[in-house]
C-alpha positions as CSV (number, residue, x, y, z in Angstrom):
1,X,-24.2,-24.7,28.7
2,X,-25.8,-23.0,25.5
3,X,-29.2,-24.6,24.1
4,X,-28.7,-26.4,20.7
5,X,-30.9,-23.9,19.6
6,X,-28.3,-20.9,20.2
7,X,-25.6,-23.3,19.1
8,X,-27.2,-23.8,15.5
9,X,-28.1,-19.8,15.3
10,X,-24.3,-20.0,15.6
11,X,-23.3,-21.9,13.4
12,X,-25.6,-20.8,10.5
13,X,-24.3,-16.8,12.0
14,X,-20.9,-18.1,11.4
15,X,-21.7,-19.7,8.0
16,X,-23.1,-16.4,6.4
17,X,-19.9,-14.7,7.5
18,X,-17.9,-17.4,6.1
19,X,-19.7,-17.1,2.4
20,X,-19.1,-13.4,2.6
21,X,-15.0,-13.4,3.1
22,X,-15.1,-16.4,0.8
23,X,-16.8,-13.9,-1.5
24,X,-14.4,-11.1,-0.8
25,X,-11.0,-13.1,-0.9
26,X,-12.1,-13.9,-4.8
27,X,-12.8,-9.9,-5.7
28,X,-9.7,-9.1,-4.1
29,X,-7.7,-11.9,-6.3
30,X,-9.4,-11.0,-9.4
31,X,-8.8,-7.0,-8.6
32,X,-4.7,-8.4,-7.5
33,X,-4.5,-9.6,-10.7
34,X,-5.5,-6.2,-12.7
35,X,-3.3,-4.3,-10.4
36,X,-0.4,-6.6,-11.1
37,X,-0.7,-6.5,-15.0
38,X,-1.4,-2.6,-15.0
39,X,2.1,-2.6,-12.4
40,X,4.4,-4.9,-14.6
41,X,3.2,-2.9,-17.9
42,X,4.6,0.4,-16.3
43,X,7.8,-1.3,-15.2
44,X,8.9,-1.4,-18.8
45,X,8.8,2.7,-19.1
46,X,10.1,3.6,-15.8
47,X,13.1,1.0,-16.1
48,X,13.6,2.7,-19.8
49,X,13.1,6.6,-18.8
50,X,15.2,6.0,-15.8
51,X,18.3,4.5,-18.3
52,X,18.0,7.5,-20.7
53,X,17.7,10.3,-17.3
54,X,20.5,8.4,-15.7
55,X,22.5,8.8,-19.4
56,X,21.8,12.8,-19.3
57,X,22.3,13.3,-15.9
58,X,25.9,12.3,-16.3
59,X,26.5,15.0,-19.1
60,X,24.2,17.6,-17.0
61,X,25.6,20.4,-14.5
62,X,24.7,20.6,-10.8
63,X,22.5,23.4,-12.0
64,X,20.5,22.2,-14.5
65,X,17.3,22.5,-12.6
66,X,15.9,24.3,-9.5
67,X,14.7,20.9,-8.6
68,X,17.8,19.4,-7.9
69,X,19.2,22.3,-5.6
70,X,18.6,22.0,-1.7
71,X,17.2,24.5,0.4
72,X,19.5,26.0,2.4
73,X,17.3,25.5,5.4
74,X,14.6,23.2,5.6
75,X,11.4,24.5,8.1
76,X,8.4,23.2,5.6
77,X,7.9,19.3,4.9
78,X,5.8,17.5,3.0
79,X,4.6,14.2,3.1
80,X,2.8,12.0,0.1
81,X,0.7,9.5,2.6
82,X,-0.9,6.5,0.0
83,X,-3.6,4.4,1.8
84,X,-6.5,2.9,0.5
85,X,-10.1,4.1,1.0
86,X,-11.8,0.8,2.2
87,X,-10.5,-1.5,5.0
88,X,-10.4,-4.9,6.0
89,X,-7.2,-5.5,4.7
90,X,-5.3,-6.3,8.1
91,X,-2.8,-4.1,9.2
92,X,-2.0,-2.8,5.8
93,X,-3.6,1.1,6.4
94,X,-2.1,1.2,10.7
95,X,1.5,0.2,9.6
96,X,1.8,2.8,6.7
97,X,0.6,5.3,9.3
98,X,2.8,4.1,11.7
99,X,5.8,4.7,9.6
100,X,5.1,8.1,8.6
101,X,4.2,9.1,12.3
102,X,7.8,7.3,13.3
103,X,9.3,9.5,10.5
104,X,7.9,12.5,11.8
105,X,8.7,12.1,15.2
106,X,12.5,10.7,14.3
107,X,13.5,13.3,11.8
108,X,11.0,16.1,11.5
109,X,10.1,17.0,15.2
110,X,10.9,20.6,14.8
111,X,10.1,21.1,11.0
112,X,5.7,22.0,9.6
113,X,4.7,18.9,8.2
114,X,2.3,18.9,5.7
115,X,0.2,16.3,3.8
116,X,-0.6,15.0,0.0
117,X,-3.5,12.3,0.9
118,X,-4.4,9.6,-1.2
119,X,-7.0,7.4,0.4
120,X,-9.4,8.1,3.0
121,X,-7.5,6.3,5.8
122,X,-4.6,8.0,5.8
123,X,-6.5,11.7,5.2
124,X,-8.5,10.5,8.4
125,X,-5.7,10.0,10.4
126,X,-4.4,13.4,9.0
127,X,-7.4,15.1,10.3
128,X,-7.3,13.4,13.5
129,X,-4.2,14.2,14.7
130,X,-4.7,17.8,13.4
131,X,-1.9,18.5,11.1
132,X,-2.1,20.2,7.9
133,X,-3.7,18.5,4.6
134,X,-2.3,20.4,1.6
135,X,-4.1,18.2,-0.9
136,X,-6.2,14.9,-1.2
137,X,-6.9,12.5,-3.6
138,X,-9.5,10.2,-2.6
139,X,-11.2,6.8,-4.6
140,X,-7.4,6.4,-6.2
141,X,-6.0,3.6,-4.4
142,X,-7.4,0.3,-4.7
143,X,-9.7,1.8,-8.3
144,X,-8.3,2.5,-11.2
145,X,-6.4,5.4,-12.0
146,X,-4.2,6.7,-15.1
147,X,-1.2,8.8,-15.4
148,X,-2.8,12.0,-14.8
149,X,-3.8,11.7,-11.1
150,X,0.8,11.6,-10.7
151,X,1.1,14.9,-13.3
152,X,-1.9,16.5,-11.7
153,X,-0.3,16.3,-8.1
154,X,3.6,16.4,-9.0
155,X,2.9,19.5,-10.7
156,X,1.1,21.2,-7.5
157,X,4.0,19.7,-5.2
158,X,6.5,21.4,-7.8
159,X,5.0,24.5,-7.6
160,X,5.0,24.6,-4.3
161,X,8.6,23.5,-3.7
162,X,9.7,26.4,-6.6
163,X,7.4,29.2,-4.8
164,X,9.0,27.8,-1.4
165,X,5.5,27.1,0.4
166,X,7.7,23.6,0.8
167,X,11.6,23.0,1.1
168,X,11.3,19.2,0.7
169,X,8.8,16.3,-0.2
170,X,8.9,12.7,1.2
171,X,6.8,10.1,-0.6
172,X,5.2,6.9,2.3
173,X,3.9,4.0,0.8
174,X,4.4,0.5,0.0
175,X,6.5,-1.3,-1.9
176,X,4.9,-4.9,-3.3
177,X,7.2,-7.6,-3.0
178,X,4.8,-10.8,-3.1
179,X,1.3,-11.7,-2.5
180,X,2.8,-12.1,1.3
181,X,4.8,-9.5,1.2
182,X,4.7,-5.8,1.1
183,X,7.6,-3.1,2.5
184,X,6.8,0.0,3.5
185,X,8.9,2.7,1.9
186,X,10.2,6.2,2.8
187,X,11.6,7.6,-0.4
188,X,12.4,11.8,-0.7
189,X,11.2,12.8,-4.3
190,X,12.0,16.5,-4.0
191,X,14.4,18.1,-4.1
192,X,15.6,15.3,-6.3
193,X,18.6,13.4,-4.9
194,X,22.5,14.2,-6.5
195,X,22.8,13.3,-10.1
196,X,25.3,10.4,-9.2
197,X,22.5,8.1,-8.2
198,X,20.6,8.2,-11.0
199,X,23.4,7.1,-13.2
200,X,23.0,3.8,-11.1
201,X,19.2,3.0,-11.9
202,X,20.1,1.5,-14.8
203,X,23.4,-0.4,-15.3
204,X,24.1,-3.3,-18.1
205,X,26.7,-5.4,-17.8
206,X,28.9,-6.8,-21.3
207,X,29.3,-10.5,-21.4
208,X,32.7,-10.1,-22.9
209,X,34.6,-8.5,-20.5
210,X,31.8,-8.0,-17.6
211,X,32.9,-4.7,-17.6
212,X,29.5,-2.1,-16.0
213,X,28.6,0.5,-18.5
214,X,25.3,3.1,-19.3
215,X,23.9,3.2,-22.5
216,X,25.1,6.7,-24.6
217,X,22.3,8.7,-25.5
218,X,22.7,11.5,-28.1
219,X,21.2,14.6,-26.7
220,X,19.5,17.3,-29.0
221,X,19.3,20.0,-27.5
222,X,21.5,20.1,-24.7
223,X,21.6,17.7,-22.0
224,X,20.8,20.4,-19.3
225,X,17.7,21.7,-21.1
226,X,16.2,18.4,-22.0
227,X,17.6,17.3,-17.9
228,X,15.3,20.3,-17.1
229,X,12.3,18.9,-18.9
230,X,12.7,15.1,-17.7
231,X,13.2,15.9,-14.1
232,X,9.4,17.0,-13.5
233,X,8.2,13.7,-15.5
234,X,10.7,11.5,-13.3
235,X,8.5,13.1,-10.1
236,X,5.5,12.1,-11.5
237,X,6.9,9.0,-12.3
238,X,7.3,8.1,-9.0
239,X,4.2,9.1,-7.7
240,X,2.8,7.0,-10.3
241,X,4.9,3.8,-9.5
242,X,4.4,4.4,-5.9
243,X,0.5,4.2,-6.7
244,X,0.5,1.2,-8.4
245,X,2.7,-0.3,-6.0
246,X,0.4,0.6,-3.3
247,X,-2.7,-1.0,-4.8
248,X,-1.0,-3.7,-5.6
249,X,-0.2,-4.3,-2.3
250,X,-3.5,-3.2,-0.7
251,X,-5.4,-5.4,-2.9
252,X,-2.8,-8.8,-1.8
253,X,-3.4,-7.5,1.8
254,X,-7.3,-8.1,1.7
255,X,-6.8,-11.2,-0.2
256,X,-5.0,-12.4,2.6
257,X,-7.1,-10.9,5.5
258,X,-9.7,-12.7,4.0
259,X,-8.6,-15.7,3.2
260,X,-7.4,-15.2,7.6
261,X,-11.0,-14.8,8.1
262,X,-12.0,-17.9,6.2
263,X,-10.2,-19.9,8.1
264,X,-11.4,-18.5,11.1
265,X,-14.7,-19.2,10.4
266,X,-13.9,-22.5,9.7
267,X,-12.4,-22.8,12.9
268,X,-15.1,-21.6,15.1
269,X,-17.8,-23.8,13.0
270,X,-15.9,-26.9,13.7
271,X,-15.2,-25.7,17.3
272,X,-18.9,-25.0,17.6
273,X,-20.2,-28.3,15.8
274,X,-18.5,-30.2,18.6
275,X,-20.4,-28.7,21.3
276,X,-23.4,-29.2,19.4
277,X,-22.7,-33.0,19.2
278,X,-21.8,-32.8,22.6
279,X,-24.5,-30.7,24.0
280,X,-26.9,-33.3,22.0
281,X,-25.5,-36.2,23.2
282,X,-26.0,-35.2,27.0
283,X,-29.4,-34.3,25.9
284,X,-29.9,-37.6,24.3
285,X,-28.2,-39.4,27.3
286,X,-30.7,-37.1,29.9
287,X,-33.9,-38.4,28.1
288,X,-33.0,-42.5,28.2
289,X,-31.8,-42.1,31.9
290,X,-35.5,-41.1,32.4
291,X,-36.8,-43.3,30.6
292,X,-34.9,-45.7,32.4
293,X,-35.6,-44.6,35.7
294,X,-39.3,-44.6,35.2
295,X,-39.1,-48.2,33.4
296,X,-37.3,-49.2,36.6
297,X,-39.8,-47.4,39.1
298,X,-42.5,-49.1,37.4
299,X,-40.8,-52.4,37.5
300,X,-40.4,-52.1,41.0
């Protein structure tokens, strides 16, 4: 049986660690918080530039831009991997690696699979496994981050899916539901899917006759060269989004590890504060049978 010596030195161990994921569950809320408000305010634009693409594609042609056109035969893939750079957040990092490595072996097996890292983990695990890392962003995830870190990399993915160094682009990350709830997403960005699903993105409905119908936009110039300009925003778009969504969902992943490893600690000091009682009451119980026993040996 431990010493009540080793069994304090535990508990006080135990105590430290317990102040410092107490600590860390708070910086993650506070950081949840900023990640949220900077996620809602884009929500706004996205929903709005979504409506107004989804009005023009309907007008369009099927050959507005190069970006909606499929290769004939895809050999080159790239993948948009969004991780954070720090850990203790739980599983949060392993399962999005886990679902691109699933994709990759389900559906890409005999294609070259490339990678656009952001975050550390995920470029590690990259550079692990030896596959090819076209470009990483690192310190993105989890910080903060503005609109140009999307354009900057859309417009090097687009370039490299016009110049055919790629024949199609795959975005992994995840999706924030609630603070206890992320979904990891698969989402192909490039080339962009058929016109008739972005007329769905945004729908209103009339209260008169509840009859579905898309705002009418009046296009100047044409709808096919202004479709030609808003297709490259609406990639960086959802790079953007996805980024957001991703911190959002890192930082609510830590916030919960933590507040896991709070509890823990709690836990194991109650745990251990009972065998300290216990391991002091035999003591105490040791030291009056001798004093008993002498006290009788003397008697007799």
């Amino acid at each position: 049986m431990a010493t009540l010596k080793e069994v304090q030195t535990k508990i006080v161990s135990i105590k430290k660690t317990k102040q410092i994921t107490s600590a860390m569950k708070m910086v993650a809320s506070s950081r949840l918080r900023g990640a949220q408000n900077s996620m809602n305010a884009f929500k706004p634009y996205a929903s709005k530039f979504g409506e107004v693409l989804g009005s023009i594609a309907g007008k369009a042609g099927e050959d507005a831009s190069p970006l909606l056109i499929s290769k004939e035969e895809v050999k080159k893939v790239n993948i948009i991997l969004c991780t954070s750079d720090r850990g203790l957040c739980g599983g949060f990092n392993s399962n999005l690696i886990e679902k691109a490595e699933k994709f990759i072996k389900s559906k890409l097996q005999d294609k070259e699979v490339s990678f656009t890292c952001f975050g550390k983990k995920g470029r590690d695990w990259v550079k692990k496994t030896q596959m090819s890392i076209q470009n990483e962003y690192l310190n993105v995830v989890g910080g903060k981050f503005d609109f140009t870190v999307a354009s900057t990399s859309g417009k090097k993915l687009i370039d490299s899916f016009l110049n055919n160094v790629v024949d199609e682009v795959y975005l992994v990350f995840s999706e924030f539901q609630t603070i206890a709830r992320q979904e990891f997403v698969i989402k192909q960005i490039l080339p962009i899917p058929s016109l008739e699903n972005m007329t769905d993105i945004k729908e209103k409905t009339d209260t008169k006759d509840n009859s579905v119908y898309l705002a009418e936009h009046i296009c100047e110039p044409s709808s096919d060269v202004l479709l030609g300009e808003m297709l490259p925003k609406n990639i960086y778009i959802q790079i953007y989004d996805a980024l957001l969504q991703t911190s959002t969902s890192e930082h609510a992943s830590r916030m919960r590890a933590m507040e896991n490893a709070t509890k823990a600690c709690e836990d194991m000091i109650d745990e251990l504060q009972t065998i300290f009682n216990k391991t002091r009451q035999a003591g105490i119980t040791a030291d009056l049978m001798d004093i008993v026993g002498g006290a009788e040996a003397l008697n007799g």
